[in-house]
C-alpha positions in Angstrom: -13.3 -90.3 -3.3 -11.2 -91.5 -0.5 -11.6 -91.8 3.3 -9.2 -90.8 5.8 -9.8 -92.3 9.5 -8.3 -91.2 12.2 -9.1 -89.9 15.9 -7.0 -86.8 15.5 -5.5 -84.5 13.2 -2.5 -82.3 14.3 -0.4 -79.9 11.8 3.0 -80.9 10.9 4.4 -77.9 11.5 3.4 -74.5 12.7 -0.3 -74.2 14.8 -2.5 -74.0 11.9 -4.5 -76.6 10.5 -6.1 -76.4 7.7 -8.7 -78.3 6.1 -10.0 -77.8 2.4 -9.2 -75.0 0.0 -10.7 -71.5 -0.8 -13.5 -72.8 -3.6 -13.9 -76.4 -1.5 -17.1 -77.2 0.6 -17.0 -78.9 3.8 -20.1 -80.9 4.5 -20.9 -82.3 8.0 -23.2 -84.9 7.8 -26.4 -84.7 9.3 -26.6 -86.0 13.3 -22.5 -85.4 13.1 -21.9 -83.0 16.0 -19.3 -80.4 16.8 -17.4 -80.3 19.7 -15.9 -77.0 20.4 -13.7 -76.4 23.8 -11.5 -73.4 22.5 -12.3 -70.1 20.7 -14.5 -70.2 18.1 -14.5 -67.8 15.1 -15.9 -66.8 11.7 -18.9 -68.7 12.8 -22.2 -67.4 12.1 -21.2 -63.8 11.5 -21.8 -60.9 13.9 -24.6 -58.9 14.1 -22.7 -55.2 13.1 -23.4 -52.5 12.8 -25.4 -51.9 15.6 -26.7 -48.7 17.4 -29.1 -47.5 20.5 -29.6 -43.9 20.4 -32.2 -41.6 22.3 -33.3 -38.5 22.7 -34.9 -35.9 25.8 -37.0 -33.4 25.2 -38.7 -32.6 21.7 -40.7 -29.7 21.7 -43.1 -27.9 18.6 -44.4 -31.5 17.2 -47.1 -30.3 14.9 -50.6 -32.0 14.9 -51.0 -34.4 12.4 -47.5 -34.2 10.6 -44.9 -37.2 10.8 -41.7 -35.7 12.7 -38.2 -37.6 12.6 -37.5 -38.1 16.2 -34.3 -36.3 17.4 -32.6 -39.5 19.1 -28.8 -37.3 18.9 -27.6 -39.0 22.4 -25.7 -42.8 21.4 -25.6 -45.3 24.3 -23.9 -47.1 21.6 -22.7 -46.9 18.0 -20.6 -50.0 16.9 -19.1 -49.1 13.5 -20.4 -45.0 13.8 -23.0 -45.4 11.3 -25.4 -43.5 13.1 -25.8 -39.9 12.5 -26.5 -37.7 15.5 -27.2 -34.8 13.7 -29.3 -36.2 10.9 -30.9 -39.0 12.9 -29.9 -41.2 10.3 -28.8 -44.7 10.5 -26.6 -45.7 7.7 -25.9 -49.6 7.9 -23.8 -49.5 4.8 -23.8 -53.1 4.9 -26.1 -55.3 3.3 -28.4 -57.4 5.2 -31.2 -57.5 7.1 -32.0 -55.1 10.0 -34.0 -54.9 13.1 -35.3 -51.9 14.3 -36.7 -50.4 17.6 -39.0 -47.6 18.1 -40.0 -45.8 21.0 -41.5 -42.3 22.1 -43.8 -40.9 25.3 -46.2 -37.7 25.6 -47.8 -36.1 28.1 -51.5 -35.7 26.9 -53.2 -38.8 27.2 -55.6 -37.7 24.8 -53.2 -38.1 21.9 -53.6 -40.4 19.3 -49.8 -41.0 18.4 -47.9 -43.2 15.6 -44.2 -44.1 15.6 -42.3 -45.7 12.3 -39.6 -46.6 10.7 -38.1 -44.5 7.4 -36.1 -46.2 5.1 -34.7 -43.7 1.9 -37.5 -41.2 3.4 -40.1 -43.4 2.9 -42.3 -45.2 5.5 -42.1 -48.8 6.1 -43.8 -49.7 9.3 -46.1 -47.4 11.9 -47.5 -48.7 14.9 -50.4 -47.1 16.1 -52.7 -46.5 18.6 -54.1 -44.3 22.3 -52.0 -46.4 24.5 -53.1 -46.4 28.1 -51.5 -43.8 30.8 -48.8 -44.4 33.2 -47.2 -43.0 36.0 -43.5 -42.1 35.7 -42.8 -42.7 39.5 -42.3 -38.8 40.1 -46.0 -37.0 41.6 -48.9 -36.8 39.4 -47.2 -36.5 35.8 -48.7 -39.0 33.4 -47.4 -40.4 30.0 -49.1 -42.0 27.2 -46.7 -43.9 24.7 -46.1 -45.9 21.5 -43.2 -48.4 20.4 -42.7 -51.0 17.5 -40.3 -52.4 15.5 -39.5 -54.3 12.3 -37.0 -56.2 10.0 -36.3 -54.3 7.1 -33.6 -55.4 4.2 -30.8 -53.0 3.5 -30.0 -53.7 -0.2 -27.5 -50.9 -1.2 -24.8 -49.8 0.9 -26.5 -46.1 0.7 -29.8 -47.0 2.5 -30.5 -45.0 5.4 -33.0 -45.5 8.2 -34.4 -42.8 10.3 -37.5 -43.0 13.3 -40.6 -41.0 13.4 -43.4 -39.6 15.3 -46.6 -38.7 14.9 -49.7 -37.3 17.2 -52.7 -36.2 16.3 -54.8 -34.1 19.7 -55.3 -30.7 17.7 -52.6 -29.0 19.0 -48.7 -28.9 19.3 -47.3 -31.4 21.7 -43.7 -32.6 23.4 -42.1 -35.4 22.2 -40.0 -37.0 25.5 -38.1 -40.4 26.0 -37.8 -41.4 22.6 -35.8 -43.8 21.5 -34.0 -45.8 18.4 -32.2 -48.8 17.9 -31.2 -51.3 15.7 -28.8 -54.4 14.4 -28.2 -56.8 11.5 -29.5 -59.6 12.2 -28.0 -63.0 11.7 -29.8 -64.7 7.8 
């Protein structure tokens, strides 16, 4: 092994430098610092896909049935891998995800769920008879429910979709909800 010393490297031709080659490892020691004062990139990878979508107004939610939410409004959509007319969110990248879920109701007597589907199949609810609030506009009260949760995408055909539930004995509305999510950096 050999040791170079110096206080700076420059190319000898061009504005590339390059250090290393495609199969080589580049340790930095530990306590060793980086400086950076330009642009940084390929660092750390970027947290794509990503996508926030909502939806208004959901009317006809059956008692005690779990309902995909109809979030078909994007305040953003990254890489357009979600589906606004399926509700789906298709990462079709590997990784790991996190996930946003969000709904209101009227009826403060509802005892409502939200989730997360991944495939179809439920892989996280959060529960419970949250405690009313006003919306700021006269005497109209909402109960609601949100959670989340970091779920791995391991096949580029996974798909991810949000759902309500209520149970009050009757058919209710669905308003506000909401569904977002990102890869997140591993």
């Amino acid at each position: 092994m050999s040791e170079i010393q110096a206080n700076k490297l420059s190319p000898s031709s061009g504005t590339a430098l390059q250090i290393g080659d495609a199969s080589d490892v580049i340790t930095i020691p530990s306590g060793a610092t980086i400086v950076n004062s330009g642009t940084a990139t390929g660092f750390g990878g970027v947290m794509t896909p990503t996508f926030s979508a909502y939806g208004g107004t959901q009317n006809g939610v059956a008692d005690n049935t779990s309902t995909v939410l109809t979030c078909s409004s994007e305040v953003f959509d990254s890489d357009s891998k979600y589906d606004t007319s399926n509700y789906r969110f298709t990462p079709g990248v590997i990784g790991k995800y996190f996930f946003y879920v969000g709904f209101k109701n009227n009826q403060t007597s509802a005892r409502l769920q939200c989730g997360i589907f991944k495939n179809g199949s439920l892989i996280s609810e959060s529960q419970g008879r949250m405690e009313p609030e006003n919306n700021g506009h006269g005497s109209n009260t909402y109960t609601g429910v949100q959670g989340s949760v970091i779920s791995i995408c391991d096949n580029t055909s996974d798909y991810f979709q949000a759902f309500g539930w209520q149970k009050s004995g009757s058919t209710q509305t669905f308003y506000n909800a909401r569904f977002l999510g990102y890869k997140i950096l591993t």
